[in-house]
N, C-alpha and C positions, 0 to 999 in steps of 0.2 A: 516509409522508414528505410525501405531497400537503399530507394533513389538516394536520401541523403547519405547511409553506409558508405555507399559506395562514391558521393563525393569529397567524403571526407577520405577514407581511401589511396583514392586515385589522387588525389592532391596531394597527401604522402608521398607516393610513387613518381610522379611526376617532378617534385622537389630532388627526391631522391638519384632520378635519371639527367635533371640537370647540375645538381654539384658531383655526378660521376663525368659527365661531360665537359664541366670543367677542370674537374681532376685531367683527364684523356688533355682536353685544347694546353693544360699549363706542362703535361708533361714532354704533348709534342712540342711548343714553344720552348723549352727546356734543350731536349738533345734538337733544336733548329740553332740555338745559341747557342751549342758545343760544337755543332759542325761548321759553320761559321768563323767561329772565334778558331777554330782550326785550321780552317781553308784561308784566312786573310794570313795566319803566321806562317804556313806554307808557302802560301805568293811570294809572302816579302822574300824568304829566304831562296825560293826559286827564284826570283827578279835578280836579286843578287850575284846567286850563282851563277845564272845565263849570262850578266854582262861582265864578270868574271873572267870565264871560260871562253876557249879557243872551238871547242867541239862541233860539231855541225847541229843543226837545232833537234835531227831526230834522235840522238845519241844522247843529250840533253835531256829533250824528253823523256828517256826510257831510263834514263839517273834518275830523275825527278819523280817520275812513279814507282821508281824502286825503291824510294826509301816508304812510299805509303800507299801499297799496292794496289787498294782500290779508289784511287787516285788519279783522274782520267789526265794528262798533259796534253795542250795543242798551244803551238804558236801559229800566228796567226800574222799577214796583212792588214794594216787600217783598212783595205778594201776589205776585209772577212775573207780572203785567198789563203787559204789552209798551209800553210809551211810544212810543218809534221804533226803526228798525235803518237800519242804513245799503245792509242789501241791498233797501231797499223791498219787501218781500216783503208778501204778505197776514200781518198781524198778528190778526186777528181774535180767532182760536181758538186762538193760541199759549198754555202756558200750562206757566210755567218754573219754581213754586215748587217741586220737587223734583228736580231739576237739583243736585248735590253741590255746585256752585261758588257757586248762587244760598244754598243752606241755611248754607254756610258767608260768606258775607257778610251773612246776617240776625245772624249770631251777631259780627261784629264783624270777621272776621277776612279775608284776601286768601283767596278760595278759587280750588282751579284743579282740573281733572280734563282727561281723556283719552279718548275716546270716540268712537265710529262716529258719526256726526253721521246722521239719520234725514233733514234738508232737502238735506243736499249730498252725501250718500253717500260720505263719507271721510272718514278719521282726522284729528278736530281735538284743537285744544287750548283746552280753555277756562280763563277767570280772570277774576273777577270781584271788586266791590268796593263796599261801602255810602258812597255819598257823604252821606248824610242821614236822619232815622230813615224815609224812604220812599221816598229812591232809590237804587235799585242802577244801576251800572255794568259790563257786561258786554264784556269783548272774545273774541275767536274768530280760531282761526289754523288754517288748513289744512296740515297737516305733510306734504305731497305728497313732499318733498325725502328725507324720512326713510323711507315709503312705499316711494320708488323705491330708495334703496338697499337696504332688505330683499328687493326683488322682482332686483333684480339679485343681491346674494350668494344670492341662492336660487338664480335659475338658475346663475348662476357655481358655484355648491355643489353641484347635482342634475348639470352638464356634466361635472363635475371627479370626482363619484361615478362616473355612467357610464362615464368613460375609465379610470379608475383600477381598474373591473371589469374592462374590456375588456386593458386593459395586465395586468390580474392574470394573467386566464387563460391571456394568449398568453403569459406570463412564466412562468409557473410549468409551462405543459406541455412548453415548452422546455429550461428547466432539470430538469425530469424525465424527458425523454427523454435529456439531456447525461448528468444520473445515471446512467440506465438503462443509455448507454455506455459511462458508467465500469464501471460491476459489471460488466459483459459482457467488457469488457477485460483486470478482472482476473481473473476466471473464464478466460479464454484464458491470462494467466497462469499460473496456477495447474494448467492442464492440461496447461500445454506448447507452445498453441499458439502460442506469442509468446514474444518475448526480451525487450520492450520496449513501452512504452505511453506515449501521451499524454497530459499529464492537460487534462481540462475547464477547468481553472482554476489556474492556475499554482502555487497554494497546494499543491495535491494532488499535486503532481511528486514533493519527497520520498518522501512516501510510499507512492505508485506505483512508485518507484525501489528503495524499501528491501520493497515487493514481489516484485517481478524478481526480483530479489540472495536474497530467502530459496524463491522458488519454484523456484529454479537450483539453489539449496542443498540443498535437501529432495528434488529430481530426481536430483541428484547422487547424495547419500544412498542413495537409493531404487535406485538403480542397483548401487551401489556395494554395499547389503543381498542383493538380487538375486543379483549375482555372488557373492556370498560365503556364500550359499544354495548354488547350483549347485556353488561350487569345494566346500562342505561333501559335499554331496551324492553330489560323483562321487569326493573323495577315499576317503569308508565305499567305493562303491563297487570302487575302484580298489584300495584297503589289504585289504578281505574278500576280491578275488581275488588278490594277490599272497599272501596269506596263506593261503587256501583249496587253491591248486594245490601248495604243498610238501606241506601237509597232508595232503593228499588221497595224497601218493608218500608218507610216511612211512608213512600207515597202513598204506596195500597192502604194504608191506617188510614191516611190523612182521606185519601178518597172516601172510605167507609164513614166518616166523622162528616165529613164535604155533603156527601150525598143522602146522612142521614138513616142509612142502613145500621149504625148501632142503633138500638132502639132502646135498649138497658143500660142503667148506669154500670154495673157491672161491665159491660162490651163494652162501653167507652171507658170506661180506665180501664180495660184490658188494651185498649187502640193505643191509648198514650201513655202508658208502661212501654208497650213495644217500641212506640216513635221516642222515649226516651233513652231506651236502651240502645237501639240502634244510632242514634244520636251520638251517647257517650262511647260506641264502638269506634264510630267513625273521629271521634274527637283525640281517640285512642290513636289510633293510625294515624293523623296531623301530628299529634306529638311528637312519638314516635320519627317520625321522618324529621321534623325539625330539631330532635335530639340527633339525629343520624349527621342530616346538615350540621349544626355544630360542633360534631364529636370530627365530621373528618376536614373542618378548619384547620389551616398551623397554627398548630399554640406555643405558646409561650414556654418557655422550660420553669417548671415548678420545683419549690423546695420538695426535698423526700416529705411524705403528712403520714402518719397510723393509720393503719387500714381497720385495727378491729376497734377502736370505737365506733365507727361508722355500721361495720358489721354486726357489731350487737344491737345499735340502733335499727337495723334493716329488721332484724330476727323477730324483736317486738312488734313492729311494725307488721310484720307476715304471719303474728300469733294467732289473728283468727283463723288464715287460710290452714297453718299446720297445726292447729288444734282439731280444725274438723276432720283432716284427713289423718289424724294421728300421727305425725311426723315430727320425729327430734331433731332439733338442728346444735350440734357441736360446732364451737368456735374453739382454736387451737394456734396459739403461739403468739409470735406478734412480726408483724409485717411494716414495712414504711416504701408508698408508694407515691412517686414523683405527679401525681396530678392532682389538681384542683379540688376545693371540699366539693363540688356540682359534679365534676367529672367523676371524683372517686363515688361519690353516692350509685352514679348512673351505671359505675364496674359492677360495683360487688350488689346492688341490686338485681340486675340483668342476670346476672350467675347466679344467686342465690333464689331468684324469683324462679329461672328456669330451671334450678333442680327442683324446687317445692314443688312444681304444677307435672314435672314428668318423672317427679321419682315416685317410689310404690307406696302405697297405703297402710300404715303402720312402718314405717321404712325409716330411714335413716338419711339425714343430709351433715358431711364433714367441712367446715371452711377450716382451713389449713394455712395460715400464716408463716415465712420465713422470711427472713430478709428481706429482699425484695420482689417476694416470689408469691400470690395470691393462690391458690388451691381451692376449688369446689367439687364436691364427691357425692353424688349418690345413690343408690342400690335398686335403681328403677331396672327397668327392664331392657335398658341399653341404645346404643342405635347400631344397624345396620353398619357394615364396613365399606360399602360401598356410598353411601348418603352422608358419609362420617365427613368425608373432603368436602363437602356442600352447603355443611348446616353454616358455616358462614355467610354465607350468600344473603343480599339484599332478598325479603320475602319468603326465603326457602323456609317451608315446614317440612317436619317427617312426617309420614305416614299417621294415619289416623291410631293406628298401636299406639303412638307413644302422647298421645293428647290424656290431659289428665282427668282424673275421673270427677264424681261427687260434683258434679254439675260444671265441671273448669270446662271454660270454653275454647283456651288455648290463647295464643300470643298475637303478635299480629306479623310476625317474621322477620323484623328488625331488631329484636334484642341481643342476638348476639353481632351483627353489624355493626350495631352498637359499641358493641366490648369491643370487636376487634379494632376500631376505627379510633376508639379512645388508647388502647395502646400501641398500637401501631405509632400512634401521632407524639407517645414518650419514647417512643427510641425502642418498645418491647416488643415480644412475640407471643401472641398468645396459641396455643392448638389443644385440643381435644382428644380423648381416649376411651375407649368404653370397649365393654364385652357383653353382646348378646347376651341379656338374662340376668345378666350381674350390675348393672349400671353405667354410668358415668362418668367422667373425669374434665375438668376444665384449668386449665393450669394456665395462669398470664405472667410472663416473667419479666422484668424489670430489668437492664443491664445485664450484667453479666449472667450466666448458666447459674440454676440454684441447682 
């Protein structure tokens, strides 16, 4: 991430350092075509003036740089043999016939060139011009002006390099450490450790946000897999021992019958009472499970149907059980529940069945009808608060405390599975409530809060 940073970067900068350098080349080009267009209008009117004038050529000269003082004057021979200058300089040993501005004035023409000057040690400009077939005309200008501004955008250019290094590095390690804490962030994310993140740069808030929201998801999920491993897990469990224990009594009868060890008719239909009962226990548990299987199919959305005809039908139906244990059961109001005439049977049976067999003896069971709200109550002897979040569970029984008396042998651990699986699958919620001593409460609600 650095390496790219910083070529994207650096290729800013490097853009940025060549249109300053051609800024620098167009504005030395610039005063090179001021000084120029200077020095040719100064020739002509110097050329003029000299073949004018009577003066001797070094008097001439020193006219001619006085009107533009730093303005170098030399006449000169076609042979480059120095006449005068106007810097009075030693002339002697001067000797300019190969000089490009002197060669191109032998030939006729304005010559002019650009060159380190070897007397003054700096960039002049020369131009020159044949007044006669044997006198040249030479002028000389010091471009000192043009000089300083290349030596200024240099350093301006070499100050502007080094900060723009120095800003790189501190910039780029910054914004790599800010990265660093984004990833770090979402990695906490991602594991859990966080619900939430800030992002570096406001751009990246979306999608920081639309991380959260899928790492919650997936947590969820994972959770959700989890349990549904474990509920797998314990139900084989749960289903091989409900299954395995009639088994186990059928065989031993059947062996006893097998090997002739009943010797009485009485002992043998005691043998196959037992193998029947065990039989219809284990035919119990198949049920069961395949009401469980169906209940947590997707179903179909049902019209609202009345819950208490069905519930008074259930009541009758459970006459013998709460007759022998002396148990009233109150139906109260009127209810309309979005499932199936099968489904709703298997609700408010499950509920009604399981308060008759753990409520108390001479006791009381309330169904409660509202809108769309089902209610079963009764005054057994409670469950535990901690086993209360469980009793949903595939197979989960409570404690032998709450198995019911007068010969109830108990359930087989799927009836409220059952219930929860049946509304769950209409869009409800069902949950439970009891107090220690006092009973019961099971409450399935339908759409909205009753």
């Amino acid at each position: 991430m650095r390496r790219r940073l910083r070529g994207i970067y650096w290729r800013g900068i490097l853009l940025t350092l060549v249109m300053a350098l051609a800024a620098v080349a167009v504005t030395a080009k610039v005063k090179l075509d001021d000084t120029r267009d200077h020095l040719t209008s100064l020739l002509a009117a110097a050329g003029k003036w000299t073949m004018d004038s009577n003066d001797d050529f070094q008097s001439l000269a020193d006219a001619i740089s006085g009107v533009s003082p730093q303005v170098r004057v030399t006449f000169m021979l076609r042979s480059g043999l120095v006449l005068a200058d106007s810097a009075r300089e030693d002339i002697a040993d001067q000797d300019h016939y190969a000089d490009p501005e002197i060669a191109a004035a032998r030939r006729g023409e304005t010559g002019h060139s650009l060159r380190v000057s070897a007397t003054r040690d700096a960039l002049v400009m020369y131009m020159a011009r044949r007044l006669s077939p044997q006198l040249i005309l030479r002028l000389s200008y010091p471009v000192f002006g043009i000089a300083r501004v290349v030596l200024t955008y240099g350093a301006l250019l070499l100050f502007l390099f080094l900060a723009l290094y120095l800003l790189e590095r501190r910039a780029i390690a910054r914004l790599a450490a800010d990265q660093q804490r984004q990833f770090e962030d979402v990695c906490r994310l991602l594991d859990g450790e966080a619900d939430a993140a800030v992002a570096v740069f406001p751009e990246y808030q979306p999608a920081l946000d639309a991380v959260a929201y899928r790492a919650r998801r997936l947590r969820d999920d994972y959770e959700e897999i989890q349990r549904t491993l474990r509920l797998r897990s314990d139900f084989v469990a749960n289903a091989s021992h409900e299954l395995r224990s009639p088994l186990t009594s059928v065989r031993g009868y059947a062996e006893l019958l097998q090997q002739g060890m009943a010797d009485t008719p009485e002992e043998r239909a005691l043998c196959l009472d037992t193998i029947l009962g065990e039989c219809d226990r284990m035919l119990a548990v198949i049920e069961d499970i395949l009401r469980l299987s169906r209940a947590e199919r997707p179903a179909e959305p049902e019209a609202p149907r009345p819950a208490r005809p069905v519930a008074l039908e259930i009541a009758r139906a459970l006459l013998p059980r709460t007759a022998r244990r002396r148990i009233d059961i109150s139906i109260e109001g009127e209810a309309d529940v979005p499932l199936g005439e099968k489904a709703l049977w298997e609700l408010m049976y499950n509920l009604m069945d399981n308060a008759v067999r753990y409520g108390r003896e001479g006791g009381h069971v309330w169904v409660r009808l509202s809108g769309a709200r089902v209610e079963v109550a009764d005054d057994g002897i409670g469950i535990d608060g901690s086993q209360l979040q469980r009793i949903f569970e595939q197979f989960y029984r409570v404690d032998a405390g709450r198995d019911g008396g007068a010969g109830d042998t108990g359930g087989t651990g799927l009836g409220l599975s059952i219930v929860r699986a049946l509304v769950e699958g209409a869009g409800g919620t069902v949950r439970a409530e009891s107090v220690p001593g006092q009973g019961s409460r099971f409450i399935a609600q339908f759409g909205g809060e009753g």
